[in-house]
C-alpha positions in Angstrom: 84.6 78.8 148.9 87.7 79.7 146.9 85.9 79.9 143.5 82.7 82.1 145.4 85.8 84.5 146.6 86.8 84.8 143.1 83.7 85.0 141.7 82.9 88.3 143.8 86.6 89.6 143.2 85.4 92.2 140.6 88.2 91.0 138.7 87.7 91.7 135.1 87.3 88.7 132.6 87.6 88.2 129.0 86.3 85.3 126.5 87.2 83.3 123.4 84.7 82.0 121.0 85.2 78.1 121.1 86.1 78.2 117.4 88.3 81.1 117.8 90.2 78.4 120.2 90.3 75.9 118.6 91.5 77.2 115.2 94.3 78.8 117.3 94.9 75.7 118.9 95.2 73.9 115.9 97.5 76.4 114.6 100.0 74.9 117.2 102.1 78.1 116.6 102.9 79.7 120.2 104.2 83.1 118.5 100.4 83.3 116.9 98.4 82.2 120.1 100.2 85.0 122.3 99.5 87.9 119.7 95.8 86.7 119.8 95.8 86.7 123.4 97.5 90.0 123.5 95.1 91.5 121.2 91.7 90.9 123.0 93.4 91.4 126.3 93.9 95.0 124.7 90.6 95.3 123.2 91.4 94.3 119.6 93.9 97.1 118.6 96.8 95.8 117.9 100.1 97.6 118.4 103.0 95.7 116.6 105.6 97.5 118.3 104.1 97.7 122.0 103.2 93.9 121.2 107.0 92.8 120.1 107.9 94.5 123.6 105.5 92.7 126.1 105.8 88.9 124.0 109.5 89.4 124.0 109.5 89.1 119.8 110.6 90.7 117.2 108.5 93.2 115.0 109.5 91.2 112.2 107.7 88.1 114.3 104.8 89.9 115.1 104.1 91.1 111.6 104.3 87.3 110.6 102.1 86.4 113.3 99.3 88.4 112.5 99.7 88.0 109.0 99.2 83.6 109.8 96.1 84.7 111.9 94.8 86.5 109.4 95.5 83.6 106.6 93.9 81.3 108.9 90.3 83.2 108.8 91.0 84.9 112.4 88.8 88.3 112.7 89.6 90.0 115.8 86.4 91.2 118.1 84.4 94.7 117.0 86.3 96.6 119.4 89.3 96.5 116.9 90.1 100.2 115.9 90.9 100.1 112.4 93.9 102.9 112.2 92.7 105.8 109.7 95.0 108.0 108.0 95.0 110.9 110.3 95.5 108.4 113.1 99.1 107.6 111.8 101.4 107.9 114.5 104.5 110.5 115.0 107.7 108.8 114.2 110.7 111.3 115.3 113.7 111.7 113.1 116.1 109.7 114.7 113.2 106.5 115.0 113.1 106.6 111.2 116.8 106.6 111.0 117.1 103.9 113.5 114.6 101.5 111.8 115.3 102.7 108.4 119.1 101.0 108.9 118.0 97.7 111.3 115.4 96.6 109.5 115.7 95.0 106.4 112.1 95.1 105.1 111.3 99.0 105.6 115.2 99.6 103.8 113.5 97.5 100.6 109.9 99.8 101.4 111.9 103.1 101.3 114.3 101.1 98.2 110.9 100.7 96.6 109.1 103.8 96.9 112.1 106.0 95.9 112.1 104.1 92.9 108.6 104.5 91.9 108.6 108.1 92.6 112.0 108.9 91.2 113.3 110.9 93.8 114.7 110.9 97.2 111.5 111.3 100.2 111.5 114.1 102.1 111.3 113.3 106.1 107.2 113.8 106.0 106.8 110.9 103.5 109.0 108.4 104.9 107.2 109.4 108.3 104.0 108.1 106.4 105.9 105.1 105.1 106.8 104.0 108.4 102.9 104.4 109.6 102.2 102.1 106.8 104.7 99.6 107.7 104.4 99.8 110.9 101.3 100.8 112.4 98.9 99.6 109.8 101.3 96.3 109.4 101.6 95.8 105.9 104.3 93.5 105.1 106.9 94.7 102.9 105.8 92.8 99.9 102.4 93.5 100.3 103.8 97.4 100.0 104.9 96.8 96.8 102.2 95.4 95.2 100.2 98.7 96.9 102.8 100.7 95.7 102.6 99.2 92.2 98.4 99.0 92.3 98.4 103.0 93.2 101.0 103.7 90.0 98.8 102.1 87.1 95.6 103.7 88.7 97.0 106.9 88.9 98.3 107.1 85.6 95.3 105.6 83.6 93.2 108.6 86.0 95.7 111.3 85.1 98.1 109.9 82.0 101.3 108.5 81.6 104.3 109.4 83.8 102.0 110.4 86.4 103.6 109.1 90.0 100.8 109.0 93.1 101.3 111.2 95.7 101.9 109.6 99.2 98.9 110.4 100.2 97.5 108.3 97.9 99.1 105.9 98.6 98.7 106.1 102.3 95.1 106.2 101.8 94.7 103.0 100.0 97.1 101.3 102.6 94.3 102.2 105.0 91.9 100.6 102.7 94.4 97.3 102.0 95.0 97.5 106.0 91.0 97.7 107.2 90.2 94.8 104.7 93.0 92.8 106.2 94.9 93.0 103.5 98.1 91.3 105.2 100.0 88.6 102.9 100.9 87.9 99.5 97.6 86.0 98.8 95.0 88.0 100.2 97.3 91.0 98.4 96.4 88.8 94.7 93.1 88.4 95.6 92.0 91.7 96.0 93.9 93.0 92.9 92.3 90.2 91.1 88.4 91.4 91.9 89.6 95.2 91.7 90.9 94.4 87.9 87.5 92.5 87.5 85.5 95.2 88.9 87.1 97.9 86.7 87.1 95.7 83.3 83.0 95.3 84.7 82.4 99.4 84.6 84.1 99.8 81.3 81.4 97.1 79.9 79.1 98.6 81.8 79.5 102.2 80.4 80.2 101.2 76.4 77.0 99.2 76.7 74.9 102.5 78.4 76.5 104.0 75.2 79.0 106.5 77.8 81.9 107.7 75.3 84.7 110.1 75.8 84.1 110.6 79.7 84.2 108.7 82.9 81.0 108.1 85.0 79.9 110.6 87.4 79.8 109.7 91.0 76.4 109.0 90.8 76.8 107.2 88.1 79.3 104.9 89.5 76.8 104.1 92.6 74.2 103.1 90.3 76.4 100.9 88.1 78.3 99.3 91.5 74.9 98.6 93.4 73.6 96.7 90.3 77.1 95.0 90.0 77.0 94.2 93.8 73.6 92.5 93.3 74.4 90.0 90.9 73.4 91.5 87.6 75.2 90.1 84.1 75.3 92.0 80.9 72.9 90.3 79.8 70.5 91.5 82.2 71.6 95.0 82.3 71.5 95.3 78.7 67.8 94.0 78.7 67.0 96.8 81.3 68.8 99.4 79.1 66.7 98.6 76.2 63.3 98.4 78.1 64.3 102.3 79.6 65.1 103.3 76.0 62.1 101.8 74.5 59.8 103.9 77.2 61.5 106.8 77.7 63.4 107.7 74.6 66.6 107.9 76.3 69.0 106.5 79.8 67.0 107.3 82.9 69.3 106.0 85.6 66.0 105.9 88.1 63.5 104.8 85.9 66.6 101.5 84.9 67.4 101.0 88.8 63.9 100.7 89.2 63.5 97.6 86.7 66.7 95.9 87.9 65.4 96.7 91.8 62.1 94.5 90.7 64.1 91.4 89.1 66.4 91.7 91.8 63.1 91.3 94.4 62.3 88.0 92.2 66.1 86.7 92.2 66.4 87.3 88.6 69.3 88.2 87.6 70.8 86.7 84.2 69.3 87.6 80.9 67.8 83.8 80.4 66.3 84.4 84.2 64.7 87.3 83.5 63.2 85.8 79.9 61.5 82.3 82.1 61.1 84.2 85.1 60.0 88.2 84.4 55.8 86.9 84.0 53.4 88.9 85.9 52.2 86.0 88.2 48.3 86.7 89.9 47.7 86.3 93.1 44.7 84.5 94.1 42.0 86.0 96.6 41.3 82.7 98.8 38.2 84.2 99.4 37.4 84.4 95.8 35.9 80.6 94.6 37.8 79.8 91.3 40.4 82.5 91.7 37.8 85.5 90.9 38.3 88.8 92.8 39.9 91.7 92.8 43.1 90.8 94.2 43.7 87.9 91.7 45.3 90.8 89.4 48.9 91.0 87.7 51.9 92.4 90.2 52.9 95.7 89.3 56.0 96.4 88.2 58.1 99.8 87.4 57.0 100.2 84.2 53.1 100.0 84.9 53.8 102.4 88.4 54.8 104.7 85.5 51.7 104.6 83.3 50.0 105.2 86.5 51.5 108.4 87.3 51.3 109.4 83.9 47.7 108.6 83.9 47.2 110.2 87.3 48.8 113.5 86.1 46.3 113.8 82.7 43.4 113.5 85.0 44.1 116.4 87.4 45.4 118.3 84.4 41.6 117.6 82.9 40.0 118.3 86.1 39.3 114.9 86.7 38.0 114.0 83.5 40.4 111.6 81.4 39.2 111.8 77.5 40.4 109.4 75.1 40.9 109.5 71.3 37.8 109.9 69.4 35.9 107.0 69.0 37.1 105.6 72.6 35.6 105.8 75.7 35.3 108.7 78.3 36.8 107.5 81.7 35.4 109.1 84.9 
């Protein structure tokens, strides 16, 4: 009777994945388990400071808290709103003050950041600072590493003794803060595949024979999607020379096009593409001994191209298609 009455309360309900619970349990850290709770319960956005209120903790506590969770795999549920820049909250004067002399780690932050800028920061900036810190979470530590990341970018971008902007930096904290970028470890880990990625472009553009310039945006989308899909060198640098050899120059379609149709066949290293690139025919069951017209090579990017070529010379011609003398007359 008791459980139908509650049952038909109305009251709202919320629930944990199993494995959710049971990595939390394991966890056997009570500061951890109640910032979990108290994130679902408030739709996944986390507020540190609003948090370190209701669980009675420390900010300093919750910041470790959520930084364990995140070591520990924990993503919180889709409703999580993932603070953008503009969404930074307004820190008044005397709040930057107060936290700027009680708490150790944003003293080291504002420490750090004067230092890399070279100059004291105006009111604005360390209203930013304290967003970062605060509202997006990012240990201090994890703040220096940004802050050092953002310094050699901007100066190989722009040239030595070049010092970011805050807003640069406040825009990759968003990045760093979305990718749940919240400890010392996860902080290595992306600077380790961001270092990879950038010595990948440079190879990417010397071997696409790109001197004395940058890639364009475009460019750069081309050269990322065929990096996210798996490509080596190798493999780029046998696409580069089959679009050379049939167009006379770099045709960034005409290449995405070939790597696009290994990528269909999982091909994706140079010795790949040499056992696997055939042009395999497919049998017409209907057809005894394999005859028919669908047992015929697949087509690939380079023949769709012939095609079109062809295609165009015909209506040109009027529908007639003449070959060299001594050749046949098609149509």
């Amino acid at each position: 009777m008791d459980e139908k009455k509650n049952a038909d309360s109305g009251a709202a309900a919320l629930s944990i994945p199993v494995s959710e619970l049971d990595k939390l349990l394991l966890m056997a850290d009570g500061r951890c388990a109640l910032l979990y709770l108290y994130t679902v319960r408030n739709s996944g956005l986390m507020d540190r400071a609003a948090a370190a209120d209701i669980l009675m903790m420390t900010e300093d506590e919750t910041k470790e808290a959520a930084a364990r969770l995140s070591e520990n795999g924990f993503r919180f549920p889709s409703a999580v709103k993932l603070p953008q820049s503009d969404e930074l909250p307004e820190y008044s004067p005397v709040e930057i003050t107060r936290r700027s002399h009680e708490d150790a780690g944003f003293q080291a932050v504002i420490t750090e950041t004067q230092q890399t800028m070279g100059r004291m920061l105006s009111v604005s900036e360390l209203k930013t600072l304290l967003g970062i810190y605060d509202h997006l979470g990012l240990p201090a530590e994890v703040i220096f590493m940004l802050l050092n990341h953002c310094t050699e970018e901007f100066r190989e971008q722009y040239g030595p003794g070049r010092i970011p902007t805050i807003r640069r930096i406040e825009k990759e904290a968003c990045l760093w803060a979305k990718d749940e970028v919240l400890s010392l470890d996860a902080a290595e880990k992306r600077l380790r595949f961001l270092k990879e990625k950038k010595d990948m472009l440079f190879r990417i553009k010397r071997l696409l024979q790109i001197r004395d310039r940058d890639f364009s945006p475009t460019e750069r989308k081309y050269a990322e999607s065929w990096m996210q899909m798996g490509f080596s060198l190798g493999a780029l640098e046998t696409a580069y020379d089959k679009t050379v050899l049939k167009t006379g120059k770099l045709q960034w379609k005409y290449m995405d096009s070939i790597l696009h149709s290994w990528h269909g066949k999982n091909l994706h290293t140079q010795e790949e593409i040499e056992a696997g690139d055939t042009k395999p025919f497919r049998k017409n069951p209907k057809a005894p001994g394999g005859s028919g017209r669908d047992n015929c090579p697949a087509v690939g990017p380079e023949e769709i191209a012939e095609i079109d070529e062809l295609l165009t010379r015909i209506k040109d011609t009027g529908g007639e298609q003449r070959f060299p003398k001594g050749g046949r007359t098609a149509l």
